[in-house]
N, C-alpha and C positions, 0 to 999 in steps of 0.2 A: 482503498482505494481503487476495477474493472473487469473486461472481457478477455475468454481467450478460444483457441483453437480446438481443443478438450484438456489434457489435463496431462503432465508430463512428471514424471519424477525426478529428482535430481540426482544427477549423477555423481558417482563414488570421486572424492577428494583427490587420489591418484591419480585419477584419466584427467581432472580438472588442472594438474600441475602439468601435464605432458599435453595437453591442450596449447597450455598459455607458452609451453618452451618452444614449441615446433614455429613461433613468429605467423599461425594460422592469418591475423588479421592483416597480411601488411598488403595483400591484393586491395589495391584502394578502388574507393565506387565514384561515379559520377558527378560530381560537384557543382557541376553548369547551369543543372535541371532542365527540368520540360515537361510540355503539358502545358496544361492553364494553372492560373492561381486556385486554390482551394480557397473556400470560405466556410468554418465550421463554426456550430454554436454549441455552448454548455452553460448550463445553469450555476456551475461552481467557480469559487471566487480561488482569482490569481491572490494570494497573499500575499508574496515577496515573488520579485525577480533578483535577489541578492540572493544563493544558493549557503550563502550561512545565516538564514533565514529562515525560509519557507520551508516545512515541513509536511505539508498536504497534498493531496492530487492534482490541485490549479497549478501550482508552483513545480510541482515536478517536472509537469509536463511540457511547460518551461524547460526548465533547467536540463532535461533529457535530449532536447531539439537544439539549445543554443549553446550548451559547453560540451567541452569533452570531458570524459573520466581517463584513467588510465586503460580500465576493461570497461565491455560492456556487451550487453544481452544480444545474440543475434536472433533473428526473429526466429518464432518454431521452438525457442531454445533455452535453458536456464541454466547454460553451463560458460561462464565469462570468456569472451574472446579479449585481443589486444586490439585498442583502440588507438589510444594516442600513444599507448607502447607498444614495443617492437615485440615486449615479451616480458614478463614477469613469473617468478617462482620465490616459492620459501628457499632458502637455503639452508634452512637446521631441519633438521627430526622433531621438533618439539612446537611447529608450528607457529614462534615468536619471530624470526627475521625476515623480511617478506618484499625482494630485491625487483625493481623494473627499469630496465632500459627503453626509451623515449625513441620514436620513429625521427627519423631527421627529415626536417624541413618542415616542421609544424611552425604554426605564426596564428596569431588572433586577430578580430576580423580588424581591430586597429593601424594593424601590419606590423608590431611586436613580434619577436619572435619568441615560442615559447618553447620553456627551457627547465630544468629540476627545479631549478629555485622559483618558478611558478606553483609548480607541486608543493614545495614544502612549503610556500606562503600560504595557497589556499586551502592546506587541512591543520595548518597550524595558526590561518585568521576563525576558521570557523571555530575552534577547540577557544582560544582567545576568547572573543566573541560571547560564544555562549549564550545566542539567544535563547530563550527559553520555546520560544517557535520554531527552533529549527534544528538539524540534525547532529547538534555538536554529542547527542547522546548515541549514535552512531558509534562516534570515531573514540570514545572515552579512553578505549584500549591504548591508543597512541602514545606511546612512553615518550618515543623521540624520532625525531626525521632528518637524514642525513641526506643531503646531496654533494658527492664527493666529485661528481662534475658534471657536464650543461647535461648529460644524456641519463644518468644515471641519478635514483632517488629509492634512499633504503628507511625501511618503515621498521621501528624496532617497537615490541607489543609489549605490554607487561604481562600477558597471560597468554597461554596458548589461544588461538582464534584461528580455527580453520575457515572458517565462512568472513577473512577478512577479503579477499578474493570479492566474495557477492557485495559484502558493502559499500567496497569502493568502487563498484560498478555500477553502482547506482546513484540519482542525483546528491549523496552526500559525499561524490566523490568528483563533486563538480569542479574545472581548473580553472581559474580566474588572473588575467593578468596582475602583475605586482604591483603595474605603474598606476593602475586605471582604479585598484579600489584600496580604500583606508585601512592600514593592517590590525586597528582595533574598534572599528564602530561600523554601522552597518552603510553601506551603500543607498541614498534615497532618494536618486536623483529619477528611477522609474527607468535608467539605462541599463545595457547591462555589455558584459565585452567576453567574448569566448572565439571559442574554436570549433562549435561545434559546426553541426552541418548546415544550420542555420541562424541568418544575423535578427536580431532585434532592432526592428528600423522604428517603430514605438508602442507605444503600452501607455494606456487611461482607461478610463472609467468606462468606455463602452466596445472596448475593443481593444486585441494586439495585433501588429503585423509584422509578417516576418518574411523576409527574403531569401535565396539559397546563396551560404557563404561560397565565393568560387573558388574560394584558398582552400576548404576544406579539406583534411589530409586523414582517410577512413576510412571504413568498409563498406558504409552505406553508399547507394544508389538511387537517388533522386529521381523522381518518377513526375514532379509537380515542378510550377516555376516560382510557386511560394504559400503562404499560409496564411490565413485571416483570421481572427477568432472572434468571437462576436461572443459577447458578457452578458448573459439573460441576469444574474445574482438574482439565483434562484425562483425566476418567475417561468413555470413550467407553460402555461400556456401560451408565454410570449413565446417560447422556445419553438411551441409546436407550428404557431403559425408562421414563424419564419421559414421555418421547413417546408409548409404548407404553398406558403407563396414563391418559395425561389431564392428567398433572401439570404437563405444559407445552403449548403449542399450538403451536409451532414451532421446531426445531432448526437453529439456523446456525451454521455454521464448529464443529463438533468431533464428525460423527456419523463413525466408519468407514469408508473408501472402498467396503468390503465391504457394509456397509449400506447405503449410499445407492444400489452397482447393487443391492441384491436388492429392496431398496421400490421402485428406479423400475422393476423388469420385473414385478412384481406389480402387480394392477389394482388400483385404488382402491377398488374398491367391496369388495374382499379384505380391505385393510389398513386403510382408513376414514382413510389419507394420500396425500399427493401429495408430487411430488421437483422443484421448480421450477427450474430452469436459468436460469442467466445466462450471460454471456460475462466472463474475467478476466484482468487484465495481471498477478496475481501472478507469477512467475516462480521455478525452481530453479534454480542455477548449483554444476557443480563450481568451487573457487577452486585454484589452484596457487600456491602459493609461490614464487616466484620465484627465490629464493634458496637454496632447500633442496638438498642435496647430489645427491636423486632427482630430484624436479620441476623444478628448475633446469636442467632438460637439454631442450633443444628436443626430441629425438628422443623421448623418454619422454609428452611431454604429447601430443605427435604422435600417437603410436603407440596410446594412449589415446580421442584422438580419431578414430582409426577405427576404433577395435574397441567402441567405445559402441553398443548399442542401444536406441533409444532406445523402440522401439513394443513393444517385449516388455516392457522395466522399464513404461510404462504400461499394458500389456493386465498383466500379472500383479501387481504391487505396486498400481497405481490401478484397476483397473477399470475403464481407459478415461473414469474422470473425471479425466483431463488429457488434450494436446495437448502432441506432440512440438517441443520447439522449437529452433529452426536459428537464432539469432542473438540480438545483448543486447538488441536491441527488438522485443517480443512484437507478434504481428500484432492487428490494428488499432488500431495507433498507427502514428500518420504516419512514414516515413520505415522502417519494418521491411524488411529484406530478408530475403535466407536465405545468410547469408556461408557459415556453418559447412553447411547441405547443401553447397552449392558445390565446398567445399572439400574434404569429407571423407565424403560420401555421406550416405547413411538407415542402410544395412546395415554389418554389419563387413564391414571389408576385409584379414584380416591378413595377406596380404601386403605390402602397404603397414604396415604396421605394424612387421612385423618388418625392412620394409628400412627404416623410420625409425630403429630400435633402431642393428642395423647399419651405421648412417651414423653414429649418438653412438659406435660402436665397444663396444654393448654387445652377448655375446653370450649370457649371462646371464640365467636369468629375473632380472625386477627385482620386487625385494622393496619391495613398499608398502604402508603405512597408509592407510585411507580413515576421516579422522575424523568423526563426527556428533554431534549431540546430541540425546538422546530428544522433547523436546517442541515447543521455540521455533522450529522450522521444520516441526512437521505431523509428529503421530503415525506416523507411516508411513514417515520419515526414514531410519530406520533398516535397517525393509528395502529402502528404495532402494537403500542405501549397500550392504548383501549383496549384493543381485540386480547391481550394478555391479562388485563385487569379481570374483560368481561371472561374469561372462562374460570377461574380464580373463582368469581363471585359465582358462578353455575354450582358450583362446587357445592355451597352453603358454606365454606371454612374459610373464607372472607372477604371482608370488607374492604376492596380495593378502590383506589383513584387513580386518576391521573395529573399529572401538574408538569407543564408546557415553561421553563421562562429561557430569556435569549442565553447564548453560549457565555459569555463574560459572569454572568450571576450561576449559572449550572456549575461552571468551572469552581467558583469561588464556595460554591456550595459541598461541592464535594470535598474543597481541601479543609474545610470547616467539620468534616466531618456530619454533616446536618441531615444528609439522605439515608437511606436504609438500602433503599436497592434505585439502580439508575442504568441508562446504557452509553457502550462505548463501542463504536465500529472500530474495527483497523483494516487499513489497507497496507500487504507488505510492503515493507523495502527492498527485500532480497528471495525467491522463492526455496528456501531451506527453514526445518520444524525449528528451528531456533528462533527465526522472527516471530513465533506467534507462543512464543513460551518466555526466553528469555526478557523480554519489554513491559513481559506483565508479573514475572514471580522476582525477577531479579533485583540487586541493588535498585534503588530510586526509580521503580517501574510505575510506567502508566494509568496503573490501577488506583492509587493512593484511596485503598480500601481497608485497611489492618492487617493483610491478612500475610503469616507468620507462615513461611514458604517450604521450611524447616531444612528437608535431607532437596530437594529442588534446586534451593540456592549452593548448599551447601558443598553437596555432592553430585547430582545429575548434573547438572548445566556447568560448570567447569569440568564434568570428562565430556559430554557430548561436544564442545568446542575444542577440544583438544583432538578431536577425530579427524585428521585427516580423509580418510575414509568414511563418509559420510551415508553410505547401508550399513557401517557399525554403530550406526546412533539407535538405531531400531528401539531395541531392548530396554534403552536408557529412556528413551522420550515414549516410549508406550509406557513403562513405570509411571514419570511427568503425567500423562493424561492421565491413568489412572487415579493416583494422588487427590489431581484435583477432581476427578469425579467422585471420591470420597468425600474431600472436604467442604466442594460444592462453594468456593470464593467469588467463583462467575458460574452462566449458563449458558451455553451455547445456544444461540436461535436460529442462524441459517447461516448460507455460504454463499456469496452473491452468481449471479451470473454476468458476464460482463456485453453489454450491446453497442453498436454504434446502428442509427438508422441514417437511409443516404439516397439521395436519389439516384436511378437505374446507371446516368453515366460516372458515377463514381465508380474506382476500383482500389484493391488492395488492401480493403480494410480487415479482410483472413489474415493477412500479417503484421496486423499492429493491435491485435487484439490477442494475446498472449498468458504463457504462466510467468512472466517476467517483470511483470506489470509496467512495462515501457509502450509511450503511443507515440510511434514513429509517424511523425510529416509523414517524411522521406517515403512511405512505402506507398501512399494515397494518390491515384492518381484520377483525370477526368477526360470522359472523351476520349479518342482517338489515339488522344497522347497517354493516356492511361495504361 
């Protein structure tokens, strides 16, 4: 799921605890705002404004602007500050008790005041809940939640979780008043009630708008006098000409690949925009099925894997807005190596490929399906999936297609087991190597491809959560890549970069384009007031 500044590692679990003890957030920022309103457009769809819901980039984006967390990302930065708490720490050794005390004077934009027992309702409606769209697979770890009074809310884990810290800093760690939503079915009224920095005044089909809460009680610093968001669902060229005519002042996540290089080699003073660059841990992955009659064949994924290229599918389908990527954890996050270069080069190799083939005893072109689906992983999906087929077929070792249907039937396709190889983006929740390993090798992960995780589940990923000290994962999650660049369950395609484009009187968009993957209103400013 975007952009950042360049790329930042994350810092040792230690400094993260003596971070959140020192009460760093309780300098509060500007809640008045100022400036003009922003009007921004995106081609990606709001899912839910209920935050034990939505699970996607639309909705987060949401969910980051209008509630609070306990912690939360300050710009520049992937280390949790206190947000609506005063301060939180483990209190054990063993990373399972995980104690926050609440700033006084926080209230939601209702005029509730909010209090523990907000907390333990909204991570114990979402876990309830259980949408299957939304982040209750987050919070799984939650054994139990005590609030032993209004200021105070202790989170008891069943398993050590050092990176509990980053998830509930993130929109699965959204607070929701008690009164205002149903403590076991979802909210659909299209309203929503928080604390965050900003109120949701409404939300339809063609648009959200949002105002600057003036209760807000936070770190942030309001640069804007509110936010607009204008809803392309995914029609790129409406996007651009809005941008084009005025209609909106900034375009994030759904212009073109094609557009975004032709605005940034055109000068500003040409087009009257700019193409702001960030750095981004999204990520592509081919997935294999493990089980499939084709993919299920070591030598076939093999063979795949070195006849993949990866700088030509990004020079001609991205436009060089992405980054080739060589393992399941994208560089700058701790712990990345480059298992799959290692193993399988940059370039094809098809000799290696065809003695892969020749080793499963195929001699055969091998006839495969390359599934995708048009929109839920980036307009452009599709012809990844061509441009991946078409070097495949260069090869002469096979016979590849492609097949396009909507997300509802892809989905249902894959839990069928019916595909052989398909793709799946992720965009973090949290920036630490656990989000981009545990979701996919772990219990009931993301992938639902066969494939048998072994000593990953077993053993790496309950000691790397157990680290406090999170540069002692290194050794552990470079094994993890390793692993799978032997067993080859997925294949790495590229690593996004993230952009917003905007016209010359926008500012601040350097700080909401992050390793954090938070898009702060709050930092956006226009004009004069900017």
């Amino acid at each position: 799921m975007r952009k950042r500044a360049r790329f930042w590692a994350l810092p040792a679990g230690t400094a993260l605890v003596a971070a959140l003890l020192t009460g760093c957030g309780d300098e509060q920022g500007t809640s008045a705002g100022q400036g003009e309103r922003i009007v921004m457009g995106m081609t990606d769809e709001v899912m839910a404004v209920d935050p034990a819901s939505g699970y996607d980039p639309g909705s987060w984006l949401v969910f980051n602007n209008v509630f609070q967390s306990l912690l939360s990302f300050p710009k520049s930065g992937t280390e949790p500050q206190p947000e609506a708490a005063r301060s939180c720490e483990f209190t054990d050794a063993g990373s399972r008790v995980f104690r926050c005390v609440l700033k006084d004077g926080l209230k939601f934009t209702n005029g509730n005041p909010l209090t523990s027992k907000d907390v333990k309702f909204s991570f114990e409606r979402t876990l309830r809940i259980d949408d299957p769209d939304g982040p209750a697979v987050m919070l799984s770890n939650i054994e139990e939640i005590e609030a032993p009074d209004a200021q105070t809310v202790v989170f008891r884990l069943g398993s050590p979780d050092a990176t509990f810290p980053q998830k509930i800093a993130s929109g699965a760690g959204s607070i929701v008043d008690h009164r205002a939503y149903p403590a076991d079915e979802l909210r659909t009224d299209g309203k929503a009630v928080g604390s965050g920095v900003y109120r949701l005044d409404s939300y339809g089909d063609e648009e959200a708008v949002f105002s600057v809460n003036p209760d807000y009680t936070g770190p942030a610093e309001v640069k804007n006098s509110g936010m607009t968001i204008k809803l392309f669902h995914g029609d790129q060229a409406a996007l651009k000409k809005a941008l084009s005519s005025g209609e909106v002042d900034l375009a994030y996540r759904g212009l073109a690949m094609d557009d975004i290089a032709d605005l940034d080699a055109a000068a500003s003073a040409e087009n009257g925009v700019e193409v702001v660059e960030g750095t981004s841990a999204e990520v592509h992955h081919l997935v294999f099925n493990m089980e499939h009659p084709v993919t299920g064949k070591p030598g076939v994924r093999k063979a795949i894997a070195y006849l993949l290229d990866r700088s030509t599918l990004i020079r001609d389908v991205y436009r060089r807005t992405a980054e080739p990527l060589y393992s399941i954890v994208p560089a700058g996050i701790t712990g990345h190596n480059t298992a799959f270069f290692d193993a399988y080069g940059s370039r094809p190799q098809p000799a290696k490929a065809r003695a892969a083939l020749r080793a499963e005893g195929i001699t055969e072109k091998v006839k495969l399906t390359l599934w995708a689906t048009p929109v839920r992983y980036g307009p452009a999906t599709v012809r990844e999936f061509e441009e991946i087929a078409q070097q495949l077929n260069a090869s002469g070792l096979f016979d590849a297609k492609v097949e396009s249907v909507e997300l509802e039937e892809y989905e249902k396709g894959i839990e069928a087991g019916e595909y052989g190889v398909y793709v799946k983006g992720w965009v973090p929740d949290y920036p630490d190597a656990d989000n981009f390993t545990a979701p996919f090798f772990g219990e009931d992960n993301v992938l639902g491809n066969g494939y048998d995780a072994g000593r990953i589940t077993s053993k790496l990923l309950p000691r790397t959560a157990a680290a406090s000290d999170r540069a002692a994962t290194v050794e552990d999650f470079g094994e993890i890549q390793d692993i799978v660049a032997r067993d080859l369950p997925v294949l790495p395609l590229w690593q996004g970069k993230q952009y917003a484009v905007a016209h010359e009187d926008i500012s601040g968009l350097e700080w909401t384009l992050d390793a954090s993957t938070v898009f702060r209103f709050w930092e956006i400013g226009k004009g004069a007031g900017g």
